[in-house]
N, C-alpha and C positions, 0 to 999 in steps of 0.2 A: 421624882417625876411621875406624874399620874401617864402611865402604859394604856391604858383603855384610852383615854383622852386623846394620847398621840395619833391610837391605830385611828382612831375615828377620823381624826385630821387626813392624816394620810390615805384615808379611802374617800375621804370627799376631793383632797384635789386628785388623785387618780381616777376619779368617774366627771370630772368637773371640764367638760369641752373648750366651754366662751365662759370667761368672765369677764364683766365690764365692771368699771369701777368710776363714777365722777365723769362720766363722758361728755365731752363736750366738741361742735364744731362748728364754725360760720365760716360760709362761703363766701369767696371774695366779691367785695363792694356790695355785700349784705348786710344791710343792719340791723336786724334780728339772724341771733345762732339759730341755725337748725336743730341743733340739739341739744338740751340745757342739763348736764349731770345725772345721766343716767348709770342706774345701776342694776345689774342683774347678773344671772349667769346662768349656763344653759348644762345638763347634765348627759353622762354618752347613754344613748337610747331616747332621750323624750325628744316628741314633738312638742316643740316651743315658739307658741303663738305669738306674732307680734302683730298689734289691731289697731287700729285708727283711721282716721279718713284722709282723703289726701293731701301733702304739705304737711303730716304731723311728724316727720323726722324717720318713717319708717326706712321708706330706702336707701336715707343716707346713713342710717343706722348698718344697714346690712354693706352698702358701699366700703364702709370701716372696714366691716371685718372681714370683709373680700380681698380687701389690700387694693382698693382702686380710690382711694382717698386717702391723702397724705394730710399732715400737720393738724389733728386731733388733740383736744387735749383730755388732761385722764388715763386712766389703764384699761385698753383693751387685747385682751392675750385669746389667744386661738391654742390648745394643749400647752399653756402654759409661755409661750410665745406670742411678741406683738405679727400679726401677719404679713407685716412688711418686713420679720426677720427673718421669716422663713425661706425668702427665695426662691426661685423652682420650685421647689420639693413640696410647697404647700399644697399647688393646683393638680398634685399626683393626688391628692387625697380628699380635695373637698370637690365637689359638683353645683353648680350655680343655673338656675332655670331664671330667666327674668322675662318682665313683666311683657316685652315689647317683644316678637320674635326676632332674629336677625341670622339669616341664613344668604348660602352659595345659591341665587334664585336659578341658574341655570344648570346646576345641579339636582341630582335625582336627590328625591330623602334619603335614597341609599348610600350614596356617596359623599353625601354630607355629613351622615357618620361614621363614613367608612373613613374622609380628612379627618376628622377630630379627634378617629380612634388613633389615626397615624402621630399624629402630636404626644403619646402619653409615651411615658419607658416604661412604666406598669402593665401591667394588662388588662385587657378590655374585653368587656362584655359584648357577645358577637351581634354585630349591627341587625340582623333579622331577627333577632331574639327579642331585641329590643322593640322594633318595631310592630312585631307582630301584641307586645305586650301592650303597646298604645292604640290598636287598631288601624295601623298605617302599611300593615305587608301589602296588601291590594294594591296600594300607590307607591312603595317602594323605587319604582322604575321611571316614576314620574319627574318630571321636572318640579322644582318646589316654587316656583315662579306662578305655576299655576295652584298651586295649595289653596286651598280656603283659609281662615284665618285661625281657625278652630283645628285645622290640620297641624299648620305651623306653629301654633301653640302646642300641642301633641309633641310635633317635633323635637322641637324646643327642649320640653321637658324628657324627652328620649334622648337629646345629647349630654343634657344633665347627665345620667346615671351611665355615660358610656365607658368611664374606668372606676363602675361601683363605689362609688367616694363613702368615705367614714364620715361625713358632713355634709350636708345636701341643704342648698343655700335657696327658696323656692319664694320667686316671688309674684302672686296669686295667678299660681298654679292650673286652677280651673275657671280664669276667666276666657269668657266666651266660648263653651264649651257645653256640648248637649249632657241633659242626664246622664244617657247611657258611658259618654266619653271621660264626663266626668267622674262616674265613678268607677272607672278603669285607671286614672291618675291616683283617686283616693285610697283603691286597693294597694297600689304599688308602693305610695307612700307608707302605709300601713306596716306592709311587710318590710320595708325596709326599717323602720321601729323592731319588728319581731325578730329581726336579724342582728340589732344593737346597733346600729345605726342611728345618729344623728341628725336632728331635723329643725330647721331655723325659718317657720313658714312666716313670710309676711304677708297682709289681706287686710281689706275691709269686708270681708264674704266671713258673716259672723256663723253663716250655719255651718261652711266650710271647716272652718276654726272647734267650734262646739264640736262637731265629727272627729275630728283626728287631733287636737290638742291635749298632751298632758297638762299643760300649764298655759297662761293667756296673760300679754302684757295689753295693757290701754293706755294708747300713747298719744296724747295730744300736747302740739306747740311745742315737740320736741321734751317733752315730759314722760315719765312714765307717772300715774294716776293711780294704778290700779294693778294690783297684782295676784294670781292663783288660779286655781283648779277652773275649769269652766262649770263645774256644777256645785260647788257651794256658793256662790253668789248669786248665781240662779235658786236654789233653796231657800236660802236669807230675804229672799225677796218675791216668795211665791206667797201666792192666798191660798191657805189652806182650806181647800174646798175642793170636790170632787164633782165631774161633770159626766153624768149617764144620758145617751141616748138609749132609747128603746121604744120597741112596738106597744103600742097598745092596741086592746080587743077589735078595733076596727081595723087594724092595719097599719096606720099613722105613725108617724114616728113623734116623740117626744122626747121632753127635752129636762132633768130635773139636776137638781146641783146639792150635796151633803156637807156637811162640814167632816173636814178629815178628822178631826178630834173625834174618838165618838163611834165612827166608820163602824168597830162589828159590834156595836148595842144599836147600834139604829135601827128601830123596826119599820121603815118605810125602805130602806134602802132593802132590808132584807127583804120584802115584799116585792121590787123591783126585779130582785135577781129572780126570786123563784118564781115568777107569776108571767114575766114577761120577757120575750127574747130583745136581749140586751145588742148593742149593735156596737156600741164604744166606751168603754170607760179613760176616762182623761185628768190626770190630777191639774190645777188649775198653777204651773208651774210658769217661771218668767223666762222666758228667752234672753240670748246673750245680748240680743240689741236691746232689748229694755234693762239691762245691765248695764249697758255702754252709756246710755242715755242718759240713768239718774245717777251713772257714777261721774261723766264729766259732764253733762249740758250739752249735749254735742251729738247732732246727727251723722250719720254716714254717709258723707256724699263725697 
């Protein structure tokens, strides 16, 4: 028996969260499946992008391995278990943010995690802790009735993480949501990655996905398309060109482009750096959505 083979086995399913195998599901008196044989698997610590536009099988994909859709067919296991065998004991351990808020409206935001925290036999992370982490201590006391929409999204994803789950089920996370709030959502997800923590983000917000993705699915018609890293196929598919603004003698800004091949023999480009202040250099590389585009034909809407 090859030993080295074994252990290798044995440390991928011990770091191996979700695996999907063959997945498939149609909703009743549908006649197209929502999901056509999908396969992947998700490892413990990565964020793992799932991207498509809407109706491509994303959330029912996530609905699976929630355990809030029954009669799937395929293998879907959650640690090695389908999620409907877990029982209880699963929702001690994963945390779920979705897409639409749904809170106690006549409830403060404080007491809304303070019920939620009441529901766990784990233990939970102290409800102002949390809130102040989302930028919601201010309104703590408030009724959530009056919340803006961007608040109770906020929220939302603060009752996610309120008994710290080893899986965190996020589905687009920082929609409707300012800069500054959104990227107090994308820190937290971050650190929860740094912490080994688990992360199953589903979105059609590709710069979202590009930020915080280890790996990126492209899922359309209930397909997966596309699968890997969000920066080699962004590479694979960049112009290899280089794009310099800078001042020239009168003040003016200009605008000149290199080819990267080449970069430190070019004597114009050298010219540029020493002669004039440079204001931006930018490689001429392709975004995840012109990824998505010429990998399926298919906008993001």
């Amino acid at each position: 028996m090859d030993t080295t083979a074994s252990a290798t086995a044995s440390s991928t399913v011990a770091t191996e969260v979700i695996r999907v195998r063959g997945l498939t599901y149609r909703y009743p008196k549908s006649a197209e499946p929502a999901v056509r044989g999908m396969d992947f698997s998700v490892s413990r610590g990565e964020i793992f992008g799932f991207l498509g536009p809407s109706g491509a099988g994303k959330s029912t994909t996530q609905k699976i391995l929630i355990g809030l859709l029954r009669g799937h067919g395929g293998e879907s296991t959650v640690w090695g278990k389908d999620p409907l065998a877990w029982g209880p004991d699963y929702y001690e351990r994963i945390g779920v943010s979705f897409e639409l808020p749904n809170h106690y409206q006549k409830l403060t935001g404080l007491e809304n995690l303070q019920f939620f925290a009441s529901l766990y036999s784990v233990d939970t992370v102290d409800p102002m802790t949390l809130l102040r982490a989302v930028g919601l201590a201010d309104d703590a006391n408030t009724r959530v009735g009056k919340y803006s929409k961007g608040m109770q999204m906020r929220l939302t994803f603060a009752r996610s993480l309120i008994n710290d789950p080893e899986l965190l089920f996020l589905d687009e996370p920082t929609s409707g949501l300012d800069p500054v709030n959104a990227r107090k959502v994308k820190d937290i997800i971050l650190d929860m990655k740094a912490r080994g923590r688990t992360v199953f983000l589903t979105t059609h917000d590709m710069v979202t996905a590009d930020e915080l993705c280890d790996r990126v699915a492209f899922v359309v018609d209930g397909r997966i398309v596309a699968m890997d890293t969000p920066t080699e196929p962004k590479i694979a598919r960049s112009q290899r060109r280089v794009r310099v603004e800078y001042r020239a003698a009168n003040g003016e800004l200009e605008v000149s482009e290199f080819d990267l091949d080449g970069l430190a023999d070019d004597p114009v480009f050298h010219d540029v750096l020493r002669h004039h202040r440079v204001e931006t250099i930018h490689s001429r590389e392709a975004t995840l959505d012109d990824v998505f585009v010429e990998t399926t034909g298919r906008w993001l809407t």
